[in-house]
SEMI-100123 format. One record per residue: x, y, z of N, C-alpha, C, CB in turn; residue in one letter. Coordinates in steps of 0.02 Angstrom, whole numbers, plus 50000, padded with zeros to 5 digits. Last residue first. Glycine has a CB too. Layout:
N
XYZXYZXYZXYZA...
END
This chain:
378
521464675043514521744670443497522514668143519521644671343443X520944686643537520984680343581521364675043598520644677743572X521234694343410521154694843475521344690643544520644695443472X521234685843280521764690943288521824692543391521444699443231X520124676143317520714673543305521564680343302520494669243227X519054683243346519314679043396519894677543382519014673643408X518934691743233519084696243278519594690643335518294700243310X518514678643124519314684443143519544688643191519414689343103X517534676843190518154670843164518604673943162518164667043097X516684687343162516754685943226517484679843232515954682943252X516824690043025517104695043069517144693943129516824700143068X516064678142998516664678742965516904684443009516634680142883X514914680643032515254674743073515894675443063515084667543055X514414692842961514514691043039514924685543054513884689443073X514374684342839514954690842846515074691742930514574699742808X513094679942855513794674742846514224679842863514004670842763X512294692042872512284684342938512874680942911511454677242937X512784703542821512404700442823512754695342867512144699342766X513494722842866513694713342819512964710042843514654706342869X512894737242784512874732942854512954724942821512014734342905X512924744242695513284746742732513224742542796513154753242733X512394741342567512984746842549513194747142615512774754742514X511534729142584511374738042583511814741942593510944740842631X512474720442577511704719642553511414727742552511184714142616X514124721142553513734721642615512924724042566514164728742683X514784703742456514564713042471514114712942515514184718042406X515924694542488515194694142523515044702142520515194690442613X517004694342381516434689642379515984689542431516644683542375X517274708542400516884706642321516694699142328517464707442242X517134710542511516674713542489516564710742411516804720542499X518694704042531518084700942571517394705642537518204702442670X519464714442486519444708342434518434703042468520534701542457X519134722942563518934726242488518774718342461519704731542435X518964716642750519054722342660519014721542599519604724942641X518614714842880518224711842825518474720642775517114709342852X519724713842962519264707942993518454710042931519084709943111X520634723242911520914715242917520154711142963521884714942980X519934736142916519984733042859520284723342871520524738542814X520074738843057519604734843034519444731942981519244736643042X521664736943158521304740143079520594734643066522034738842992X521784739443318521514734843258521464737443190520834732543272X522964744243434522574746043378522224739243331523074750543334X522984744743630523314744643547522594744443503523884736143526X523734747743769523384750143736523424746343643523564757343753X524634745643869524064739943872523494742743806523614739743967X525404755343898525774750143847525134744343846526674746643883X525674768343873525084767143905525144758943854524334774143895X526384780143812526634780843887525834773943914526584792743928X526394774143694527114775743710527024776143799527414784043666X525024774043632525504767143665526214768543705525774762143597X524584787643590524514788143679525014778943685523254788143723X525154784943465525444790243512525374790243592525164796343491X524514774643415525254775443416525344780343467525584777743347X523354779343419523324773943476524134774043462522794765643466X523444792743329523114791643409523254785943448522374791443409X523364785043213523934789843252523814788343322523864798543240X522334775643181523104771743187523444778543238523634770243087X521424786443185521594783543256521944777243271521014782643289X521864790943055521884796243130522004790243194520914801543147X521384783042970522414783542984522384790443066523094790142866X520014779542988520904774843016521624777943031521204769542953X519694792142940519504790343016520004783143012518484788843034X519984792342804520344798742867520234796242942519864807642865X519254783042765520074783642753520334789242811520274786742663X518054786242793518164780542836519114779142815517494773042811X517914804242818517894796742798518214793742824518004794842744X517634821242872517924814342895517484808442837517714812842994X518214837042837517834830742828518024824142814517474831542786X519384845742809518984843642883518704837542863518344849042916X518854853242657519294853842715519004850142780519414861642729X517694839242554518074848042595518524848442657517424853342631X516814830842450517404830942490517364839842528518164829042430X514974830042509515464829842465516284831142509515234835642407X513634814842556514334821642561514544824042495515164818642596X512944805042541512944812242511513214815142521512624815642511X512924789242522513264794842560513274800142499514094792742593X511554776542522512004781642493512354785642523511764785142460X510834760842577510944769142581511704771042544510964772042674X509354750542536510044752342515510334760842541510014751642427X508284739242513508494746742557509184745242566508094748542639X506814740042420507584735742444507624741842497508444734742372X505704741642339505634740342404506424736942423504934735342416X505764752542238505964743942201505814739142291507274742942158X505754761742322505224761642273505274755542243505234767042223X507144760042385506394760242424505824760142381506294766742469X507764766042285507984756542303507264755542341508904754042374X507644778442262507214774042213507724763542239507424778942092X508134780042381507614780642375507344778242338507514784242375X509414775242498509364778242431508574776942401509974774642382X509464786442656509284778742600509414781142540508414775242595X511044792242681510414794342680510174786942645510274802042637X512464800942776512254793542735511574795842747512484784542771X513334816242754512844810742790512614806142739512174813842826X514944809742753514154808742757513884814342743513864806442821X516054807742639515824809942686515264809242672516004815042706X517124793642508516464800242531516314802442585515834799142521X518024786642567518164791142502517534799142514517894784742413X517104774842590517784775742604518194781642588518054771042577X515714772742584516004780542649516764780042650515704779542756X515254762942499515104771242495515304776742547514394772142493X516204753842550516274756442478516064763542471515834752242429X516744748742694516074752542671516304754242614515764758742713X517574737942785517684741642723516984741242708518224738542667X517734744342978517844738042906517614742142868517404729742896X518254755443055517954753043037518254747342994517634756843021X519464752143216519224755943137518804752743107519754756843081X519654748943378519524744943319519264749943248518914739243343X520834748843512520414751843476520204749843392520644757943483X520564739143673520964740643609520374744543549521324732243576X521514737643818521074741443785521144743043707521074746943820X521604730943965521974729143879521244733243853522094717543841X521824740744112521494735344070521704736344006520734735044071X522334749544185522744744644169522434739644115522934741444231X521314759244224521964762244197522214756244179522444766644246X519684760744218520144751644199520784756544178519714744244104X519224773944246519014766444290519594760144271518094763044261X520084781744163519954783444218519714778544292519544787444197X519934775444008520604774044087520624778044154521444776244064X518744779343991518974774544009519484774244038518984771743975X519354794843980518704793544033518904787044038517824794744009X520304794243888520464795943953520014794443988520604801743964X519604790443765519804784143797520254787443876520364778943732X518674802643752518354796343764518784789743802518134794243695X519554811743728519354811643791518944806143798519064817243811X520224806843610520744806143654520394806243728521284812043642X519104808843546519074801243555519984803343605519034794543455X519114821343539518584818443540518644809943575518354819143467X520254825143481520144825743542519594823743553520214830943564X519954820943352520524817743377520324819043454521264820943349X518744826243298518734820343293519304818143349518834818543220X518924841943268518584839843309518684830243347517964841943269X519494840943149519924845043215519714843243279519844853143217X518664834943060519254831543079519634834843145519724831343017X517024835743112517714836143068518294834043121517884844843035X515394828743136516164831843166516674833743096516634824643220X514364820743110514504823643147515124826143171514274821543170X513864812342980514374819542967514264823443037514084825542890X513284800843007512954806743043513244813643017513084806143123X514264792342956513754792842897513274797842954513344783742859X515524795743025515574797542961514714798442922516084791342926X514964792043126515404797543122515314800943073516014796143123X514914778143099514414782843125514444790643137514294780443180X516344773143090515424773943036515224778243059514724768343036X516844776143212517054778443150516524779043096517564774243130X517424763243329517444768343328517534770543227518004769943387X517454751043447517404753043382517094758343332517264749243369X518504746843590517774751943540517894752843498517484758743550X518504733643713518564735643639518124743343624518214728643590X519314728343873518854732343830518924733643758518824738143856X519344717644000519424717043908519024721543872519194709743875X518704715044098519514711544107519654712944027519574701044137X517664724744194518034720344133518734718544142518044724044066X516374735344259516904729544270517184725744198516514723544320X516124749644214515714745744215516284738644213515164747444156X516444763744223516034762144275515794753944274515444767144270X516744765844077517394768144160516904763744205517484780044203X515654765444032516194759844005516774760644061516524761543916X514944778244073514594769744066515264764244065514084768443973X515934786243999515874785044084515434778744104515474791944122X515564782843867516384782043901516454782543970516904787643877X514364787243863514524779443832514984780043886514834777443742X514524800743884513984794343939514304788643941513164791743910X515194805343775515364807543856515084800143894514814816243889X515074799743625514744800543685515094801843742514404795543695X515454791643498515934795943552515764799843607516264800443523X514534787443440514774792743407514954798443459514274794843356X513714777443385514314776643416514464781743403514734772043404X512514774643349512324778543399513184778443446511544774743440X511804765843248511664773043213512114778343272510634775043206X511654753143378511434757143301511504764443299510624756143280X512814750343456512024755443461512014756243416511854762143495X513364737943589513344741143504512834745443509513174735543435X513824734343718513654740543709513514744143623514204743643747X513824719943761513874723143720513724729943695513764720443702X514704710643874514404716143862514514717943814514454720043894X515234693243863515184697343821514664702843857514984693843756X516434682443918515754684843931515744691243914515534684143997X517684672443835517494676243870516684678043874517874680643855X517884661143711518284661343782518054666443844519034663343765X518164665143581518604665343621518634664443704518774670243602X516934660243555517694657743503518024658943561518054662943421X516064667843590516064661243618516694657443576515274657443609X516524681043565516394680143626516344670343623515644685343648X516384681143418516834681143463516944678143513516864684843478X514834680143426515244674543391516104673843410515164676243307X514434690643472514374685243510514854679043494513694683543506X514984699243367515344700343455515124693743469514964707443522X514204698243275514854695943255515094695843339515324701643192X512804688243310513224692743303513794692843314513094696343321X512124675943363512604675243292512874682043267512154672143226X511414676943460511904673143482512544671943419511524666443506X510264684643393510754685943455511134681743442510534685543528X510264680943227509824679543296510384681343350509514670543308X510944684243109510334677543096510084678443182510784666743069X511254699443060511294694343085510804690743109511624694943117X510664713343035510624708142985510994701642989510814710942930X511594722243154511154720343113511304717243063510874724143097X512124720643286512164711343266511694715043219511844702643329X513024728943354512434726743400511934721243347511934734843429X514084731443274514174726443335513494724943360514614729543398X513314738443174513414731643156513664727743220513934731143095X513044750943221512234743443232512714737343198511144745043158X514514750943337513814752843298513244747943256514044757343247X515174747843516515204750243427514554752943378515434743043383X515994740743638515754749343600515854746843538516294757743614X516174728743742516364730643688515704736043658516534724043647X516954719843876516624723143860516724728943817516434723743899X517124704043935517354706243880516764713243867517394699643822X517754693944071517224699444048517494703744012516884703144099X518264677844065518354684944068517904688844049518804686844038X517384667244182517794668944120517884675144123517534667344055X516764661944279517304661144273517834664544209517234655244279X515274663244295515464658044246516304657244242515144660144172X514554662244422514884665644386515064659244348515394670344417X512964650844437513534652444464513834657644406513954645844481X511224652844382511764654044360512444653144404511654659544340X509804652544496510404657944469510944651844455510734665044539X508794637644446509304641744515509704647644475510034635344562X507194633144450507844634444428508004638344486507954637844356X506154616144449506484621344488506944626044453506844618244539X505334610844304505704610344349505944616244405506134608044316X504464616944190504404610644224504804608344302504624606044170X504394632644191504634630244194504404623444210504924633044214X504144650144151503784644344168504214640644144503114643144145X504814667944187504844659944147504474655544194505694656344136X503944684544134504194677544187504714670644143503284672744218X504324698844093503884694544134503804688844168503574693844114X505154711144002505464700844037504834702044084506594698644102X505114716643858505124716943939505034710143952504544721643979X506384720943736506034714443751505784717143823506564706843751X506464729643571506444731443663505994723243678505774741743695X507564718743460506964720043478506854722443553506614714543463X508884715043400508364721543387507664724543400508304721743340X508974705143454509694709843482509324717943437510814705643435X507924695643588508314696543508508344704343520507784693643421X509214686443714508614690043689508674694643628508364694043743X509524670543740509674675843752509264678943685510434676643765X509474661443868509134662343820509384667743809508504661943823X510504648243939510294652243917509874656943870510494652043921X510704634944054510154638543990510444645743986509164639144016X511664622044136511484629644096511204631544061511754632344071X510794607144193511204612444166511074617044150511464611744130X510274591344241510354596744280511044600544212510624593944380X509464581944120510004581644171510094591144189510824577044131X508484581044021508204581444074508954582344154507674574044068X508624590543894509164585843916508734585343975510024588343923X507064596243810507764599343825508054593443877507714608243863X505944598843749506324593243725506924594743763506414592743646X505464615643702505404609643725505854604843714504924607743709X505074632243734505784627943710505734621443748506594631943733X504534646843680504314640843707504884636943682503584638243685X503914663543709504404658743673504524652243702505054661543668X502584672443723502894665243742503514663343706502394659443727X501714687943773501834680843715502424678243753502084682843617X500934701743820501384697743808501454691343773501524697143851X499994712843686499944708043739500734707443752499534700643717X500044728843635500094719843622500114718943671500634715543587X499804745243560499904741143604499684733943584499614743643660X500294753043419499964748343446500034744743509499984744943409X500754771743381500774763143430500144759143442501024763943515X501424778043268500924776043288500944771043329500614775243247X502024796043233502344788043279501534785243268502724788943398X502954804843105502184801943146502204795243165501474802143097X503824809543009504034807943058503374805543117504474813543071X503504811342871503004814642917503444812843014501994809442898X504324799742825504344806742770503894812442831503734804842669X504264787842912504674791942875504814799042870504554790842830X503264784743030503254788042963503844790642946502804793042958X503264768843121503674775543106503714778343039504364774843124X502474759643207502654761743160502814768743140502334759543135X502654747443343502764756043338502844757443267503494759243380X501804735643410502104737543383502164745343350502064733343361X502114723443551501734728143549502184732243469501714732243635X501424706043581501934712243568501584719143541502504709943510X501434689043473501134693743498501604701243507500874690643559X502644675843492502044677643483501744687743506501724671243529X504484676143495503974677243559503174680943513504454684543631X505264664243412505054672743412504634670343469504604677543334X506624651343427506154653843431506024660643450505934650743457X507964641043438507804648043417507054648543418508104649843345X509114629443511508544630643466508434639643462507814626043501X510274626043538509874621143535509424622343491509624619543589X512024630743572511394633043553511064626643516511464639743508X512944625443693512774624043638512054628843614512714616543641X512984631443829513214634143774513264632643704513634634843786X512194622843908512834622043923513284626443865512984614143925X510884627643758511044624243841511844620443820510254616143876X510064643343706511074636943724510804635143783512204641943743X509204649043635509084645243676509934641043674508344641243657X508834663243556509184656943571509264655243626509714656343550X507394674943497507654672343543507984663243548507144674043582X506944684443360507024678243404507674677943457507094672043354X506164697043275506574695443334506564687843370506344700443385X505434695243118505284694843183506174693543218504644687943194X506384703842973506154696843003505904698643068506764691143011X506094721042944506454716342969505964709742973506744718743035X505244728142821505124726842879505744719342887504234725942888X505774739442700505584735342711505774733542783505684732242665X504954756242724505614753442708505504746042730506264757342748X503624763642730503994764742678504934760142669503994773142686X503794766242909503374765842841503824765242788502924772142825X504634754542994504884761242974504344759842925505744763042951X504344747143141504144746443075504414755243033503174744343077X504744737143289504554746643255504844744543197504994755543294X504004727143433504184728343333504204734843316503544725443271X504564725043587504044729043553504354729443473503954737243595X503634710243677504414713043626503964718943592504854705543546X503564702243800503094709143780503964710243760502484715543855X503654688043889503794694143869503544698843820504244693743860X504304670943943503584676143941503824681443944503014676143997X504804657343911505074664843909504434670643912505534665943830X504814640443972504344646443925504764653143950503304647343951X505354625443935505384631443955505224635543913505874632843976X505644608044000505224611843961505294620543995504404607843966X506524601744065506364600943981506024603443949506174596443960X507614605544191506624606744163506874605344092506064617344174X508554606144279508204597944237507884601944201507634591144280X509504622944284508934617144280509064613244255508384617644256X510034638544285510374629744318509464627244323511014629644437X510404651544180510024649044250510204642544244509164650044259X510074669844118510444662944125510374659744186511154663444116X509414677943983509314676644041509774668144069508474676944041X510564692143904510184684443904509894681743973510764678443880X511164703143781510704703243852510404693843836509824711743849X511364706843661511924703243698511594700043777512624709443711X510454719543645510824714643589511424711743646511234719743503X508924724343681509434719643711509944715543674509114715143744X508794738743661508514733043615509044727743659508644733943512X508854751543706508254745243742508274741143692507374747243760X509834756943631510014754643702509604750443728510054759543747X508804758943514509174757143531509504753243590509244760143518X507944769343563507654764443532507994757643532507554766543471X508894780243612508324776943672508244770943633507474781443690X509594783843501509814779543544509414777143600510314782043565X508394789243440508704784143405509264778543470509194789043336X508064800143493507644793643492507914789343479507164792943456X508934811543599508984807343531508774801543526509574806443509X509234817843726508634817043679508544815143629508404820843666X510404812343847510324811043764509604812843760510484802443732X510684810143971510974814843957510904815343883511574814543983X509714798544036509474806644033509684813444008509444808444084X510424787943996509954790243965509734797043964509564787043979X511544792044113511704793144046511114793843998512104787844024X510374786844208510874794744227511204795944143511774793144307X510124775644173509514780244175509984786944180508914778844246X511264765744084511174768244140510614772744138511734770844163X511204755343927511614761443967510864763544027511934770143895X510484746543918511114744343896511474750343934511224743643808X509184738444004509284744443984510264742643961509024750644056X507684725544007508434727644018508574733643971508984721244000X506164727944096506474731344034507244732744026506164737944028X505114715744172505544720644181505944721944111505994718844241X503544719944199503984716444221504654719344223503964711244189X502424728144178502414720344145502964717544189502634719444051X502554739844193501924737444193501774728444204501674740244126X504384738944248503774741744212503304738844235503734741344143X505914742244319505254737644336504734740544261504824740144436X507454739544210506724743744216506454741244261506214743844160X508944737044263508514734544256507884740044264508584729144293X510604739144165510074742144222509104736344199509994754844198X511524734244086511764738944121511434742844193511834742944073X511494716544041511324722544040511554727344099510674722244033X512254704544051512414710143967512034715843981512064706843875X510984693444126511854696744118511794701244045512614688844105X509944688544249509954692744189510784693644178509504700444201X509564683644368509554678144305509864682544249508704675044279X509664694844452510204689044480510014683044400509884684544590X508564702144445509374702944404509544698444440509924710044404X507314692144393507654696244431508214695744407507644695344494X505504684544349506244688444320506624694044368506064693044248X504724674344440504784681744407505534682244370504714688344471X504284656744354504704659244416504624667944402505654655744415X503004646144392503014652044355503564653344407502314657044343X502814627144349503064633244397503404640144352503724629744452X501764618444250502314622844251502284627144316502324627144189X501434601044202501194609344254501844611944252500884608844353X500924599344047501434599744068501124604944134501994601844012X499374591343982499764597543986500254597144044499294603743994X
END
């Protein structure tokens, strides 16, 4: 057996997150701030924000051998099928090498129809990564993008050191569970990450499932938080919460991107529309599962709206904030627009349809990350 040196986990190894927990165990990266957490009672974004989608631990070693010790917590929706396990990638010097889940954990099942939490508590567990270059370099691991991970240690064969800066630009990006990588193959293959290493920069990711939806917090989180490159993507979530109308919508996001230019007045700030949803292009929300897909065990969701004065879709939510970024560009020339239809539309849906009416799958990711880099970065 290999002797290993146990090192703790400190923010000087950690990047992509916004705050560090201590807990029971160790430590719990947070995507938004305890002062913004406190300004939401909505489970969904607590559940969320602790899932570390972009969060990695990074460090300078020989060691060939390396353990990730951590306590991931699984939440199981009754009644809807259960995600793959959470893994964790392993890049050394930025190549990604390998992938591995962390054993064990603690897991939360969630009644549906009764809304009744049940927890299991778990141990911690291991992700284990052998065989690695014995010459001195960069690791990263970075942590899976739907699972709350708490960080406990790494064991190591060798010494490690913090990371130097890496020199690149800091790219920090707002959106919804598809930025925060669902139904992508593993952190490092969400569409942002996939960006992010096309182009050249260091990725915060602020995606939130279910949880873009123009927040006060988000936008003072995003004033407060260093970059050379901000994105938000702005609009699903809008639409499939039916939180707002249209009167509501414009000033909404006019005070979202004033808060940002409150911290980055000069930074390239650009605003991104959704990509093409079939069932919310036309329809208003709220988006709901569709039920007899849950009785065949798939999971598929529907939009139940109907049309009416005000009510936002994903057609009303582009051509608004095509307006909006036309209008504030005149006095704010670092500002501009993406249509999201050009990084996956109608024609792209008939040969990769989105698997549940509303989130792309792991190839569609790469494909939106190939384009974002190449319209963006590029």
């Amino acid at each position: 057996m290999t002797d290993l040196t146990t090192t703790p986990l400190t923010a000087e190894l950690i990047r992509g997150a916004a705050e560090l927990e201590p807990t029971a165990h160790g430590l719990l990266p947070h995507r938004l701030p305890a002062w913004a957490r406190a300004q939401s009672a909505d489970p969904q974004l607590a559940t969320v924000e602790a899932q570390p989608s972009g969060v990695r631990v990074v460090f300078r070693t020989s060691a060939t051998h390396v353990e990730l010790v951590a306590l991931p917590t699984r939440q199981i929706l009754r009644g809807v099928p259960e995600r793959p396990l959470g893994v964790c990638d392993l890049l050394v010097d930025g190549v990604l090498t390998d992938r591995q889940t962390i054993a064990g954990g603690t897991t939360v099942t969630v009644d549906m129809a009764t809304g009744a939490v049940d927890t299991v508590p778990g141990e911690p567990g291991r992700a284990v990564f052998t065989g690695l270059p014995g010459a001195d370099k960069t690791v990263e691991i970075w942590l899976p993008h739907y699972e709350r991970t708490e960080l406990v240690a790494l064991r190591t064969d060798a010494p490690i050191t913090p990371a130097p800066p890496s020199g690149l630009r800091q790219w920090l990006h707002h959106g919804s569970s598809i930025s925060q990588g669902s139904n992508a193959a593993s952190p490092s293959t969400t569409w942002p990450a996939v960006a992010a290493a096309l182009g050249g920069v260091e990725l915060t990711n602020l995606g939130f499932g279910g949880s873009a939806l123009i927040d006060p917090f988000t936008a003072r989180t995003m004033r407060d938080t260093p970059a050379d490159f901000i994105s938000v993507k702005l609009g699903i979530n809008v639409v499939n919460a039916d939180l707002m109308r249209q009167r509501a919508f414009g000033p909404a996001v006019h005070g979202f991107l004033d808060t940002i230019r409150d911290g980055h007045p000069d930074t390239p700030l650009l605003v991104v529309s959704p990509i093409y949803c079939p069932i919310h292009e036309n329809t208003p929300g709220p988006g709901a599962f569709d039920v007899a897909a849950l009785r065949e065990g798939r999971m598929r969701f529907v939009a139940t709206g109907e049309p009416g004065p005000g009510k936002l879709t994903l057609t009303v939510i582009r051509a608004e904030l095509a307006r909006i970024v036309a209008e504030r560009a005149q006095t704010d020339p670092h500002l501009t627009y993406l249509d999201g239809l050009s990084l996956y539309g109608e024609p792209d849906h008939e040969k990769l349809p989105l698997p549940d009416q509303l989130h792309p799958d792991a190839e569609t990711h790469q494909l939106i990350g190939r384009r974002f880099a190449e319209q963006v970065f590029g």
